[in-house]
TIMIMAR-763028 format. One line per 5 residues: their letters; for each residue x negated, y, z negated of C-alpha. Coordinates in steps of 0.2 Angstrom, whole numbers, plus 5000, padded with zeros to 4 digits. Each point is the difference from the previous one (the first is absolute). Example, Ala and Ser with C-alpha at 12.3 -4.5 7.8 and 13.67 -1.06 7.14 Angstrom:
# TIMIMAR-763028
AS) 4938 4978 4961 ~ 4994 5017 5003 .
END
This chain:
# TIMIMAR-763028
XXXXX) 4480 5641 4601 ~ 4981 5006 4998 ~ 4993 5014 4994 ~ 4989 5012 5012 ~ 4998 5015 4992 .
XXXXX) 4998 5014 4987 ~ 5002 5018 4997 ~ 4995 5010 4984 ~ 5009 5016 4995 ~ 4992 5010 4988 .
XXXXX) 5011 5013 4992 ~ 4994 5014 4987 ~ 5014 5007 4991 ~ 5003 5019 4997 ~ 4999 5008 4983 .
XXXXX) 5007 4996 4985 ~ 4994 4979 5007 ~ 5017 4992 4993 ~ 4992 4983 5003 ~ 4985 5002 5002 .
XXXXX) 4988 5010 5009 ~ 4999 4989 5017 ~ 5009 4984 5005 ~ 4993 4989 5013 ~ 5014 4991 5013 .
XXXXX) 4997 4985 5011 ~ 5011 4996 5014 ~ 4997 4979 5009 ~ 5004 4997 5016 ~ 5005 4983 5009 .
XXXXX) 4996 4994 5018 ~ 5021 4998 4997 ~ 5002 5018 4999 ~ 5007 5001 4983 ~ 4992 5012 4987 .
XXXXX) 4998 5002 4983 ~ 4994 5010 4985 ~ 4993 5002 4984 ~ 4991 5011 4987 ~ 4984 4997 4991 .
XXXXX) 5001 5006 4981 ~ 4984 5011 5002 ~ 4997 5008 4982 ~ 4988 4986 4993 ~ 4990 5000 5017 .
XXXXX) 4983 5009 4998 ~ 4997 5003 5018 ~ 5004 5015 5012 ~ 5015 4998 5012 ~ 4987 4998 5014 .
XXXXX) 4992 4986 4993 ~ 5014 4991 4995 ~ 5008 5000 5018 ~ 4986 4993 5007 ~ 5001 4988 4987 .
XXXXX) 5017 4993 5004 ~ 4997 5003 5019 ~ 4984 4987 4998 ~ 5011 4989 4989 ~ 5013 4998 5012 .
XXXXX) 4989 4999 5017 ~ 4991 4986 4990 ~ 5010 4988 4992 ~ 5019 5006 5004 ~ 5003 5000 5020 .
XXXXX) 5009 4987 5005 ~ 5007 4995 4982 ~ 5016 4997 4998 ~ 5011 5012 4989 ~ 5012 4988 4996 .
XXXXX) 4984 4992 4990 ~ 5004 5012 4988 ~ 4992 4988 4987 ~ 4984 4995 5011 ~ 4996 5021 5001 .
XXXXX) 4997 5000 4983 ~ 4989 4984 4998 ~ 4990 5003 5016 ~ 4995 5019 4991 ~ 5000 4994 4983 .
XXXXX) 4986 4987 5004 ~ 4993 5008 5012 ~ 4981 5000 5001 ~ 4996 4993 4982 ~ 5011 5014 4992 .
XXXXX) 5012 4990 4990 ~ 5004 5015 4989 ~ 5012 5013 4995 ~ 4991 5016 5011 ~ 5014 5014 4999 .
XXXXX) 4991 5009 5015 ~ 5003 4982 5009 ~ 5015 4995 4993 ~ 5009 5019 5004 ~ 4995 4994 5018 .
XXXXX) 5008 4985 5000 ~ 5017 5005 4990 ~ 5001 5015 5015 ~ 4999 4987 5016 ~ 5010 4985 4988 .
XXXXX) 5016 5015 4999 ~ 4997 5002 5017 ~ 5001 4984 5005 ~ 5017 4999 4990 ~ 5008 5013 5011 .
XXXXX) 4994 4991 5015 ~ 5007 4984 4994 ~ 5017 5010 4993 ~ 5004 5010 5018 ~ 4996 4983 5008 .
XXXXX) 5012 4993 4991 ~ 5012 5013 4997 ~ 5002 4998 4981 ~ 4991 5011 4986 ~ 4985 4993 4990 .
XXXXX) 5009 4998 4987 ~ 5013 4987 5010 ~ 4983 4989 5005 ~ 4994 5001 4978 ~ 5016 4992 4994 .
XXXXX) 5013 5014 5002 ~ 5006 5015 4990 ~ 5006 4996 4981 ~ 5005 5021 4997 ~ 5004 5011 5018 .
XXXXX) 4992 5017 4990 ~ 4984 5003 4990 ~ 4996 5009 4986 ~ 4989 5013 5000 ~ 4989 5011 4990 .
XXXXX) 4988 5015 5004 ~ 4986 5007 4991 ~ 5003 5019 4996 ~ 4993 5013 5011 ~ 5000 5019 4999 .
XXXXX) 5013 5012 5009 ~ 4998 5003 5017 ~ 4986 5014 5004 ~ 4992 4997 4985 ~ 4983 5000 5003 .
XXXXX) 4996 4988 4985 ~ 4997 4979 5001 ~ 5012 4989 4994 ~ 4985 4996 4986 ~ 5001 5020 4994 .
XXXXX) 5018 4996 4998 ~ 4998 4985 4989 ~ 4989 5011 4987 ~ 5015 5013 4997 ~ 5011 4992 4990 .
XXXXX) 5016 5012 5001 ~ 4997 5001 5017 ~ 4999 4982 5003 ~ 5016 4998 4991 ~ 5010 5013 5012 .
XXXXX) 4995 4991 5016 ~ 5004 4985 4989 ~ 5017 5004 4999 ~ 5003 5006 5017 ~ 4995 4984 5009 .
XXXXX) 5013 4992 4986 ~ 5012 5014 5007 ~ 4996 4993 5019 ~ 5001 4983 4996 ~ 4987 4992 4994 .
XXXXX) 5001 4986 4984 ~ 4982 4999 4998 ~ 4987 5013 5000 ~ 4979 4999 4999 ~ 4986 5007 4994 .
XXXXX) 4983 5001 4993 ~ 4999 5010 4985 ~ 4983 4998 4999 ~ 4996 5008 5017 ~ 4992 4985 5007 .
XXXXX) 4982 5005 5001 ~ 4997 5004 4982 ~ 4993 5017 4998 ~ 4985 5004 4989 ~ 5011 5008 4985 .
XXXXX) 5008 4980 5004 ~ 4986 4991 4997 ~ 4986 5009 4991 ~ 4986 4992 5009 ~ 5008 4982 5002 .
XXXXX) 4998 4993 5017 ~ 5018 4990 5003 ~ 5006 4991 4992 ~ 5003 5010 4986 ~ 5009 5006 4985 .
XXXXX) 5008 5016 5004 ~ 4998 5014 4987 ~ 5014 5006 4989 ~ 5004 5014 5009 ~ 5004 4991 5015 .
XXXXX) 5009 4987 4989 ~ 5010 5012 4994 ~ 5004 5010 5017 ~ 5003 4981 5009 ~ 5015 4997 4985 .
XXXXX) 5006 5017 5000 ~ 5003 4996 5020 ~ 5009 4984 4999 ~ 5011 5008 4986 ~ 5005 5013 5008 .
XXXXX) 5004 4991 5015 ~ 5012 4990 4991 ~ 5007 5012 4991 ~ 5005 5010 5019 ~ 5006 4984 5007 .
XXXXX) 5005 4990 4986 ~ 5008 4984 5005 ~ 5002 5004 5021 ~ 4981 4996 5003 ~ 4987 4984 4996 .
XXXXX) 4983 5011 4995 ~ 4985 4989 5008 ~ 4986 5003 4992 ~ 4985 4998 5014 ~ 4983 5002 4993 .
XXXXX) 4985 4994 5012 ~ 4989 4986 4991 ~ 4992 5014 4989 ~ 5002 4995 4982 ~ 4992 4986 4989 .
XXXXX) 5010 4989 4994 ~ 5000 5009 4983 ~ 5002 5015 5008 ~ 5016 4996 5009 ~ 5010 4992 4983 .
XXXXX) 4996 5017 4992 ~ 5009 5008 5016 ~ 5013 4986 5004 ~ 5004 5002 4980 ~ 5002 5017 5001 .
XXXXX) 5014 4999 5015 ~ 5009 4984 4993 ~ 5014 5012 4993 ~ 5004 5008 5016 ~ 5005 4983 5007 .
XXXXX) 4989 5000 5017 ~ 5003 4987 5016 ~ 4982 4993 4998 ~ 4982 5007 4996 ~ 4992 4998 5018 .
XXXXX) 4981 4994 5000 ~ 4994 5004 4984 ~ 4986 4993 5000 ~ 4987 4999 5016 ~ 5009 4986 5011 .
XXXXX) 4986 4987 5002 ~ 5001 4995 4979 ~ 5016 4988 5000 ~ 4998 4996 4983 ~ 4993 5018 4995 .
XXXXX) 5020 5006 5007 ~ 5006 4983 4989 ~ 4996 5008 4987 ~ 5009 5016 5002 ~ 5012 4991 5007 .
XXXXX) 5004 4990 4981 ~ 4995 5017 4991 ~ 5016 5009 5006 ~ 5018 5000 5005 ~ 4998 5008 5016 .
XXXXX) 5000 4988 5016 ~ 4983 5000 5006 ~ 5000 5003 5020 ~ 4984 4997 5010 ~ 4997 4992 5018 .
XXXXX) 4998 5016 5012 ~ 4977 4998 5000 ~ 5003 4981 5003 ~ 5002 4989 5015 ~ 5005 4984 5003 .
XXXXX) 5007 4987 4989 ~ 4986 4994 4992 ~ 4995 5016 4991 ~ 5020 5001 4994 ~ 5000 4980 4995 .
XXXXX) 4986 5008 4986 ~ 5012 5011 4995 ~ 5014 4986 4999 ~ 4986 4989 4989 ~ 4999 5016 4988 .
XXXXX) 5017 5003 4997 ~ 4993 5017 5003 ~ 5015 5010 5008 ~ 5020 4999 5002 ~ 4999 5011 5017 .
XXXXX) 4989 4996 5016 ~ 5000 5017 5010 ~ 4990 4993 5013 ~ 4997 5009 5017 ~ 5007 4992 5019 .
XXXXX) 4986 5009 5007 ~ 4985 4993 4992 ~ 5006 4983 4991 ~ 4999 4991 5018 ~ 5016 5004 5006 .
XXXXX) 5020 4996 4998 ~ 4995 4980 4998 ~ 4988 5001 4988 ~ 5011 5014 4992 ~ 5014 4987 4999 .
XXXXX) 4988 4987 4992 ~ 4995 5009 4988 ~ 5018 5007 4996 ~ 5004 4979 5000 ~ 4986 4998 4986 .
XXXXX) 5006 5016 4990 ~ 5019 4994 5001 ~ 4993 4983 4991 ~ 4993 5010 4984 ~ 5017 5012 5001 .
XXXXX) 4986 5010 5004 ~ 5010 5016 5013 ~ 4993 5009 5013 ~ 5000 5017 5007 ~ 4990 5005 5017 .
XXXXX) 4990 5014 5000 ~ 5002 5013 5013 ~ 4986 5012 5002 ~ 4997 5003 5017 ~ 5009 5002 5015 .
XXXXX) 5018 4996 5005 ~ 4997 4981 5010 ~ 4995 4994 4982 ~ 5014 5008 4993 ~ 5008 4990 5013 .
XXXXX) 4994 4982 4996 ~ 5000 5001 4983 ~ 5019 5005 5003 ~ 5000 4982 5009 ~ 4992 4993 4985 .
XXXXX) 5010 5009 4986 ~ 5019 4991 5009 ~ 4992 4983 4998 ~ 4994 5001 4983 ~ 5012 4992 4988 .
XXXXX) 4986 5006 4984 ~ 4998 5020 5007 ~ 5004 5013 4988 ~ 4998 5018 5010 ~ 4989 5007 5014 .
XXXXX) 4989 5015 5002 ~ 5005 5013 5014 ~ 4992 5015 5002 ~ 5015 5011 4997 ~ 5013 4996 5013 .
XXXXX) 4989 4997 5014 ~ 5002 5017 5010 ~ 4987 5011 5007 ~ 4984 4991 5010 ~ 5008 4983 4992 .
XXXXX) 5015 5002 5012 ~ 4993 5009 5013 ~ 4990 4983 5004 ~ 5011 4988 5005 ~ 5017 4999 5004 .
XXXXX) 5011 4997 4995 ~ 4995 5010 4985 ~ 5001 4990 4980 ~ 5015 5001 4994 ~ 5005 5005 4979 .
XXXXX) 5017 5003 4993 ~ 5002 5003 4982 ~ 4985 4992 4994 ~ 5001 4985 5013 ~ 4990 4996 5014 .
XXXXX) 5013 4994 5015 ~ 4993 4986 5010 ~ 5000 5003 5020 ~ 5009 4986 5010 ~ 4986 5001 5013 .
XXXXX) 4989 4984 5003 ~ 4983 4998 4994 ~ 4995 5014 4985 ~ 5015 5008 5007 ~ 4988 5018 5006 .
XXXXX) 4991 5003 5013 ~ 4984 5013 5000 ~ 5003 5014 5010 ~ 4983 5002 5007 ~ 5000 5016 5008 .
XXXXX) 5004 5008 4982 ~ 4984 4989 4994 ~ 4990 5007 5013 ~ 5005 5017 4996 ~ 4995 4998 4981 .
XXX) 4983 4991 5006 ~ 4984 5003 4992 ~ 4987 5014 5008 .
END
């Protein structure tokens, strides 16, 4: 079986962007005549849609026809090494993860088993999820506004409890520190008192609506000193939280190591890393008990897996990242049965809307769960003439 070609699907996602604001879909093609797709995790990638499809288009063209997708393996060396680049790019390495899914689903419809089969097999046959809190339908306001009202917060807390849900997410900070925040400091910081003060009157309140029902994850985005997050992971210690998510910008192990021996929250890091090397630093530094790396930009389901492999070593648990489009929803579904050392996975509510509009069948969530298709490869297909419609102008 050879590969002989590639199409890109750009999609931009309505308003309010649960997910992001454009997700980028890649279907391969086999002289054999089986397909198969994947997503690119496009939030770190700096480049305009059009840019970037001209980037995988070229990629493929060049160094890609005629490989093998069985040579799941070979992919990621040949692109890893390619021309002198033996580094971490997440622009490159989103690339990569998007045609290594796709070359999973191949492999899986050829086959007629799940990805998950072809990794070791299922060790659970559901997944648990989490989702990040988001305002009431019709709302005109972002899912950040949300986070800075704390009584408000804590009512759509306990109504995705009410749904389901045994974890809930957010930023209490906002995520790009405002200039009340940070009183002229450029990130990362130490917030001011006031928005210490907001940020535990949040997290409180939360627990107080959903009390035992829900996890409370914590996600803050690499914008504290280490001095500034103990101050903030001291003040929400008593409210008991799931983890303290990158506390402290991601590319300082041993700056998030200290944090990490400061407090009694689990530290969570991973989703503005790729590949295994940059979490074996993490592994070296002791420097988190949760690895919430992302299927879309690590290099794909394999190295996904490795890196899981090294993580289950350290008792270290893992919990994919899903911000993005339903196909990596998909895979890291794949990845989440056959990890013995997972601990929950991020959905972005239940999956409806544009997410099950894409592909068919749509995601499906029961009662906090996410319930695995039986189809082969990631077990959904794209449906590309809903991605056309939601194309870019």
């Amino acid at each position: 079986m050879r590969i002989s070609g590639v199409r890109v699907f750009p999609v931009e996602t309505p308003f309010p962007h649960r997910g992001g604001r454009w997700w980028t879909f890649v279907r391969l093609d086999t002289r054999e005549g089986i397909s198969g797709y994947g997503e690119l995790y496009t939030n770190a990638v700096p480049f305009s849609w059009r840019v970037l499809v001209a980037m995988i288009e070229d990629l493929v063209q060049g160094h890609l026809l005629d490989h093998d997708p069985y040579a799941i393996g070979a992919l990621f060396q040949k692109i890893y090494d390619l021309e002198y680049s033996h580094h971490p790019d997440l622009t490159k390495l989103a690339i990569v993860s998007g045609l290594e899914m796709a070359c999973w689903d191949i492999v899986g419809k050829d086959l007629g088993r799940p990805a998950y089969r072809l990794m070791g097999g299922a060790v659970r046959d559901r997944v648990r999820t989490y989702t990040y809190l988001y305002p009431e339908p019709g709302r005109r306001m972002s899912h950040r506004e949300l986070w800075l009202r704390p009584a408000e917060a804590a009512r759509r807390a306990a109504h995705y409890a009410e749904l389901g849900f045994t974890g809930v997410k957010l930023d209490p900070f906002g995520t790009v520190p405002t200039p009340d925040q940070a009183r002229g400091q450029l990130v990362p910081i130490q917030y001011s008192l006031e928005a210490l003060d907001r940020a535990e009157e949040t997290i409180r309140l939360i627990r107080e609506a959903v009390g035992s029902r829900c996890d409370i994850l914590v996600g803050t985005h690499g914008q504290m000193t280490p001095a500034g997050a103990i101050r903030v992971a001291r003040r929400l210690e008593p409210y008991d939280p799931l983890w303290l998510e990158e506390p402290v910008p991601p590319e300082d192990p041993a700056a998030m190591a200290l944090v990490a021996r400061a407090t009694t929250i689990p530290i969570a890091t991973g989703e503005r890393l790729a590949t295994g090397y940059e979490f074996a630093e993490l592994l070296r530094h002791r420097a988190a008990a949760v690895f919430n790396l992302d299927v879309g930009q690590v290099g794909g389901l394999l190295e996904a897996r490795k890196i899981a492999g090294m993580a289950e070593a350290y008792h270290v648990q893992v919990s994919p990242h899903v911000w993005g489009g339903p196909l990596i929803a998909a895979a890291s579904i794949q990845l989440a049965l056959s990890c013995p050392n997972l601990l929950i996975m991020e959905s972005v509510e239940r999956f409806e809307g544009l997410h099950a509009e894409l592909v068919q069948p749509p995601i499906q969530w029961h009662d906090g769960d996410l319930v695995p298709s039986a189809r082969p490869g990631l077990g959904h297909d794209l449906d590309e003439r809903v991605a056309a419609r939601y194309a870019p102008r």
